[in-house]
ZAMARGU-4260 file (C-alpha; in steps of 0.2 Angstrom, whole numbers, plus 5000, padded with zeros to 4 digits):
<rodrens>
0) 5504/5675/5675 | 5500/5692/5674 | 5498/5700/5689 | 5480/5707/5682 | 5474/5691/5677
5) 5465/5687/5694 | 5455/5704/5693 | 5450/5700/5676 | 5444/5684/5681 | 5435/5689/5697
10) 5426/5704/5684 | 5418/5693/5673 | 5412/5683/5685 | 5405/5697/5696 | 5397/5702/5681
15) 5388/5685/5674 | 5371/5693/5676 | 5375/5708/5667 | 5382/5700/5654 | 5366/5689/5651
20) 5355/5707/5654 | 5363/5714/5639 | 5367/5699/5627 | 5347/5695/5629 | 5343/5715/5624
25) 5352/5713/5608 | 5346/5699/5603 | 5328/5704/5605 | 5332/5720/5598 | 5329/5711/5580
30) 5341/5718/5566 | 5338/5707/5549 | 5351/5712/5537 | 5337/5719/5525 | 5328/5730/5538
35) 5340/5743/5537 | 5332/5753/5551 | 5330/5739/5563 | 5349/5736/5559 | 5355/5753/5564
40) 5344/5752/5581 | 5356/5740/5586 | 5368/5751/5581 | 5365/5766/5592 | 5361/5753/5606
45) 5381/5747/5604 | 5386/5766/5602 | 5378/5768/5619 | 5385/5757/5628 | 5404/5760/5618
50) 5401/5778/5626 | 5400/5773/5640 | 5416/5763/5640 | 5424/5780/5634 | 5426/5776/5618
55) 5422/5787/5602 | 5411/5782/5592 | 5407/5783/5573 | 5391/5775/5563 | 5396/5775/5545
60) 5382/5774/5532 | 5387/5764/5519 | 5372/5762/5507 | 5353/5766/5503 | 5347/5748/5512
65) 5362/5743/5522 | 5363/5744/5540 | 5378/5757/5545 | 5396/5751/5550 | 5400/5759/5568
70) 5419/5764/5571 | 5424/5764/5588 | 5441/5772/5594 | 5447/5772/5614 | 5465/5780/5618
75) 5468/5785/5602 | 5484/5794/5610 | 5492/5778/5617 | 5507/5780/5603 | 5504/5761/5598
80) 5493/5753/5586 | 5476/5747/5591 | 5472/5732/5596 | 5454/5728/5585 | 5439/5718/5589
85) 5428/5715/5574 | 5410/5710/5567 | 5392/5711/5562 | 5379/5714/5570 | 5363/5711/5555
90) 5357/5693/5554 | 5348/5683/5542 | 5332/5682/5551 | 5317/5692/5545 | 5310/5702/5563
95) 5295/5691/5569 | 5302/5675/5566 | 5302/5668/5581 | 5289/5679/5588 | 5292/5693/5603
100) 5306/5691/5614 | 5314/5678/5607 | 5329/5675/5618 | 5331/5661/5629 | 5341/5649/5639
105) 5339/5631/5640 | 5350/5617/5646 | 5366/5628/5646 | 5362/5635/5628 | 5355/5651/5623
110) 5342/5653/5608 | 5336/5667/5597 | 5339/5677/5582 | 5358/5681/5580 | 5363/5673/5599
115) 5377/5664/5589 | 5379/5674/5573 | 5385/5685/5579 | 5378/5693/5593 | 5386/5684/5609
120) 5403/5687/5599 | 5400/5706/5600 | 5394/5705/5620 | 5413/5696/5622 | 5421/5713/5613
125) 5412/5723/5623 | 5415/5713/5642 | 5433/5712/5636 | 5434/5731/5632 | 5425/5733/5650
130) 5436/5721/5659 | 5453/5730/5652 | 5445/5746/5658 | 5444/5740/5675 | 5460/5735/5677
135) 5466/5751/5670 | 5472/5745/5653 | 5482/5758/5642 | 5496/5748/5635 | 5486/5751/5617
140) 5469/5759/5607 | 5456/5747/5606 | 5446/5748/5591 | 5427/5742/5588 | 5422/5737/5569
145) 5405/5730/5566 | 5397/5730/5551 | 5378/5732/5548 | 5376/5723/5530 | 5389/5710/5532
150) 5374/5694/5529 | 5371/5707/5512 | 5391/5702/5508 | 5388/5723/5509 | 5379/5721/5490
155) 5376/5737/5486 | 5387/5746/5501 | 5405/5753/5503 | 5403/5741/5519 | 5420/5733/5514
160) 5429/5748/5511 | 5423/5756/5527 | 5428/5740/5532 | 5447/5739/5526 | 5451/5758/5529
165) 5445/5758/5547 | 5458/5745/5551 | 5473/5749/5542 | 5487/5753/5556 | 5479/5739/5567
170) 5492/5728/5576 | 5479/5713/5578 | 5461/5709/5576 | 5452/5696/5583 | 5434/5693/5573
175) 5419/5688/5584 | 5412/5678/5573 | 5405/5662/5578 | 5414/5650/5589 | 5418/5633/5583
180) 5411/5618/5595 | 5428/5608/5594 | 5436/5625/5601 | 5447/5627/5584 | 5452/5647/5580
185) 5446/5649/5558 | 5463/5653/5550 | 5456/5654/5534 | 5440/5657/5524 | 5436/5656/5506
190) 5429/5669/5495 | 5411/5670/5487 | 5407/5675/5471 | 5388/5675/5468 | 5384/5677/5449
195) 5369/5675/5439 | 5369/5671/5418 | 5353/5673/5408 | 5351/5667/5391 | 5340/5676/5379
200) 5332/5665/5365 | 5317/5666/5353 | 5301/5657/5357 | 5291/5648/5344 | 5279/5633/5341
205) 5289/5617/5344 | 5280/5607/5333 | 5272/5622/5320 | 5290/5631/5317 | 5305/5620/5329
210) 5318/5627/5316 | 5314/5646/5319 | 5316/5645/5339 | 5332/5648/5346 | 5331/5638/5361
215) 5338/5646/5378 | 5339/5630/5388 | 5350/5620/5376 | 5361/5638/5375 | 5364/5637/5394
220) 5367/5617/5397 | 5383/5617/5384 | 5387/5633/5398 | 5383/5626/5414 | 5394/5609/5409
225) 5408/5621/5404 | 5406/5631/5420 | 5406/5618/5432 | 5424/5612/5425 | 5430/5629/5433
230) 5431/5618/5450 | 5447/5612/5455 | 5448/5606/5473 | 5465/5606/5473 | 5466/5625/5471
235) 5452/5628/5484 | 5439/5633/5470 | 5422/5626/5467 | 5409/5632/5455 | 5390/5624/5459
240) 5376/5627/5444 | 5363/5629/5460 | 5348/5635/5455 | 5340/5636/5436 | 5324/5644/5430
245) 5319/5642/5410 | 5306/5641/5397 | 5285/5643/5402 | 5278/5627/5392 | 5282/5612/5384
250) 5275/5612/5368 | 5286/5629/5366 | 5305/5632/5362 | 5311/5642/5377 | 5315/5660/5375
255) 5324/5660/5390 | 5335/5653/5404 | 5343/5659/5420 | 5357/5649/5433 | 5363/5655/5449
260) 5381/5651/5455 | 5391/5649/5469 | 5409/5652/5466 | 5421/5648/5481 | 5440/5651/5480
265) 5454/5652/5493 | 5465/5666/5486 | 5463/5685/5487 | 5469/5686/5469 | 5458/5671/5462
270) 5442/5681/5462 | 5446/5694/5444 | 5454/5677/5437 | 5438/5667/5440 | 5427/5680/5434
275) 5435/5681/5418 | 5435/5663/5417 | 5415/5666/5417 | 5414/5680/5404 | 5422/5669/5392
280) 5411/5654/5394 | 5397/5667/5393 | 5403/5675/5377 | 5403/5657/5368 | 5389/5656/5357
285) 5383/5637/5354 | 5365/5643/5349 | 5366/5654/5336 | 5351/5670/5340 | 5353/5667/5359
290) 5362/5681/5367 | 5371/5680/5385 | 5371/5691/5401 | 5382/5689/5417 | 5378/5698/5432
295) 5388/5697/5448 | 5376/5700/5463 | 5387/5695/5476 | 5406/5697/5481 | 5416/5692/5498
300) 5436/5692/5496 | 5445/5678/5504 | 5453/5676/5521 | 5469/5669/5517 | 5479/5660/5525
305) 5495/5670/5526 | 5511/5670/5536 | 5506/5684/5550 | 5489/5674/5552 | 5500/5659/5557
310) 5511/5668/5568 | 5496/5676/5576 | 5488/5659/5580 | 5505/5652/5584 | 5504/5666/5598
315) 5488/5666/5605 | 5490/5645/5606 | 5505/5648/5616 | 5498/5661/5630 | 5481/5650/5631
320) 5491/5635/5636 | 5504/5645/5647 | 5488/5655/5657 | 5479/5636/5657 | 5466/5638/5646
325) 5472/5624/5634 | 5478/5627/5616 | 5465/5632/5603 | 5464/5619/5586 | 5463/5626/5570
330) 5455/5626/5555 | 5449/5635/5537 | 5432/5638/5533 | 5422/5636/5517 | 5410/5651/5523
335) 5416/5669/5520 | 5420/5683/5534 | 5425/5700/5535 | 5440/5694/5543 | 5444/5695/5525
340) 5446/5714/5525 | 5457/5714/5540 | 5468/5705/5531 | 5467/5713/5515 | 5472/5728/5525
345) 5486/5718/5533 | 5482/5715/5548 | 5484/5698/5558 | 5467/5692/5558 | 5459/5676/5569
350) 5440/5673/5567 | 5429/5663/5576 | 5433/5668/5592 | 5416/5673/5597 | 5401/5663/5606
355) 5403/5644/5604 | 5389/5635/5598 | 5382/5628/5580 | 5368/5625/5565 | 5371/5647/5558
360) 5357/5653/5549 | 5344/5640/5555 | 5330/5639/5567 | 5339/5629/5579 | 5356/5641/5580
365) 5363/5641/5597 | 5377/5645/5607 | 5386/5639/5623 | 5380/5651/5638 | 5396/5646/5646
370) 5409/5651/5631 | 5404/5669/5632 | 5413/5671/5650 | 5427/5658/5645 | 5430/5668/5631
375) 5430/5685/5638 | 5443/5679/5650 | 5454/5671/5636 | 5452/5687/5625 | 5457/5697/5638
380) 5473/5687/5643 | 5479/5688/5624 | 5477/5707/5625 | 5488/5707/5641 | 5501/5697/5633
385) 5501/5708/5615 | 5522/5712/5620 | 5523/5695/5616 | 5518/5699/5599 | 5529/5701/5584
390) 5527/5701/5566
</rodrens>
């Protein structure tokens, strides 16, 4: 065992109190992805407290209505590459939602807005960053990325960008997203594509003049059959027709129709290959008058599971069970990450290794109060064993 594991441990248990103090601030300090401003007072919250640690500290912006990406950089003249700890710190949850003050703790979990995604995730960066401090760490940098617009899948932003550049050289990242309950590491998410397609037909009577209309709905059904054959489990892709708006009154021929699809694929270079797939279906005329439009709202990249993401999880399984913390599962994900990026810039990515807890995005979202000092432990040992590491 490493001969600074014991002052770790004794730390963060020192420090269980503070650790609370500080996850229950952020989560009160409500940052919904769409209220940019709310967003970047978290932000400067997290730049305060990075400061503190020594580190310095960059907030990005990234767009018009996107919370900014902060950049954080500690011993940048170490001579290695860093280690990174990544994330976001918007959440899905309009401010007020669940009224003022809205952290709490009952029967060992905690509650609120973000305590799971992916708040406690980034209080485990920060008490591992604090712990390593303590102890004197200087082996490598350690790098903070954590994105302001990442629930937006940065629509609209450089968000990924910022995202990909800030962590090119890393030597490891470990993403603070949400922990699993079965303790499994994600080594693999698949990408979104969110599209929408809008027929444009001509309305008439549908009894006084049925031939003139040029009906919108019928246009889009021989589509959406056609679109749906895009899915092929096998390959990791799946295409759902999920929402559809169309015409204004029965006795009318519809001059218009609109889907909404989710697209899911496995493979970084699936995504131009699908979306071509789409124009074409779109470009087919079945009703002759309608026209087509496709519009692509929404765009996450895949997290793929790639060999330096296997030897990465092969490594840290095999330190947790040497230092008696039991070997992590694993286990790829159907919901995107920006532990995508990380990889794309070809660093070894783990996600999940945040808070553990369950039911994201919904009014019963917790997390496991206990996790956040397990994990700040385990986190720390991995980073203490990094000359272990190779790739």
């Amino acid at each position: 065992m490493n001969k600074h594991l014991k002052e770790i441990n004794e730390f963060i248990d020192s420090r269980r109190e503070e650790i609370l103090d500080l996850w229950r601030e952020i989560v009160n300090l409500e940052s919904y992805t769409g209220d940019k401003q709310s967003v970047n007072v978290v932000a400067n919250r997290l730049k305060l407290e990075l400061e503190k640690d020594g580190f310095d500290v960059e907030l990005i912006d990234v767009g018009k209505k996107n919370g900014d990406t902060l950049v954080a950089t500690l011993g940048s003249d170490r001579g290695n590459e860093p280690v990174i700890f990544s994330g976001h710190m918007d959440t899905v949850f309009e401010n007020g939602t669940f009224g003022e003050n809205p952290f709490r703790i009952e029967d060992g979990k905690a509650y609120g807005p973000g305590v799971l995604d992916m708040k406690g995730g980034i209080v485990i960066a920060l008490y591992v960053i604090k712990a390593l401090n303590h102890i004197g760490y200087k082996e490598r940098p350690l790098k903070v990325i954590i994105s302001g617009d990442e629930e937006q899948i940065h629509e609209g932003s450089t968000g990924a960008e910022v995202l990909s550049d800030a962590a090119k050289g890393g030597y490891c990242s470990f993403n603070m997203e949400t922990g699993l309950v079965d303790n499994c590491l994600c080594i693999g998410r698949k990408g979104r594509i969110g599209c929408e397609v809008t027929v444009e037909g001509v309305e008439t009577h549908a009894g006084n003049d049925f031939t003139g209309g040029r009906n919108a709905i019928e246009e889009m059904a021989h589509k959406i059959l056609e679109l749906q054959k895009l899915t092929n489990l096998e390959e990791g892709r799946t295409v759902s027709v999920s929402v559809i708006k169309g015409g204004r009154i029965p006795n009318a021929i519809p001059k218009d129709c609109k889907i909404e699809i989710d697209i899911r694929f496995a493979k970084v270079g699936d995504m131009e290959s699908i979306k071509q797939k789409i124009n074409d279906i779109s470009a087919k005329i079945y009703v002759e008058g309608t026209t087509t439009k496709v519009n692509y709202i929404a765009e996450m990249m895949a997290f793929e599971t790639n060999e330096n993401v296997i030897k990465f999880y092969d490594f840290v399984s095999q330190v947790c069970e040497e230092n008696n913390f039991g070997k992590f599962g694993s286990r790829p994900l159907g919901g995107s990450s920006d532990a995508s990026y990380l990889t794309i810039a070809k660093v070894p990515t783990l996600c999940s290794f945040g808070v553990r807890g369950e039911w994201n995005h919904t009014e019963r979202e917790y997390a496991i109060v206990e996790s956040v000092f397990e994990r700040a432990k385990v986190l720390s040992t991995i980073v203490l064993n990094l000359d272990k590491f190779k790739y």
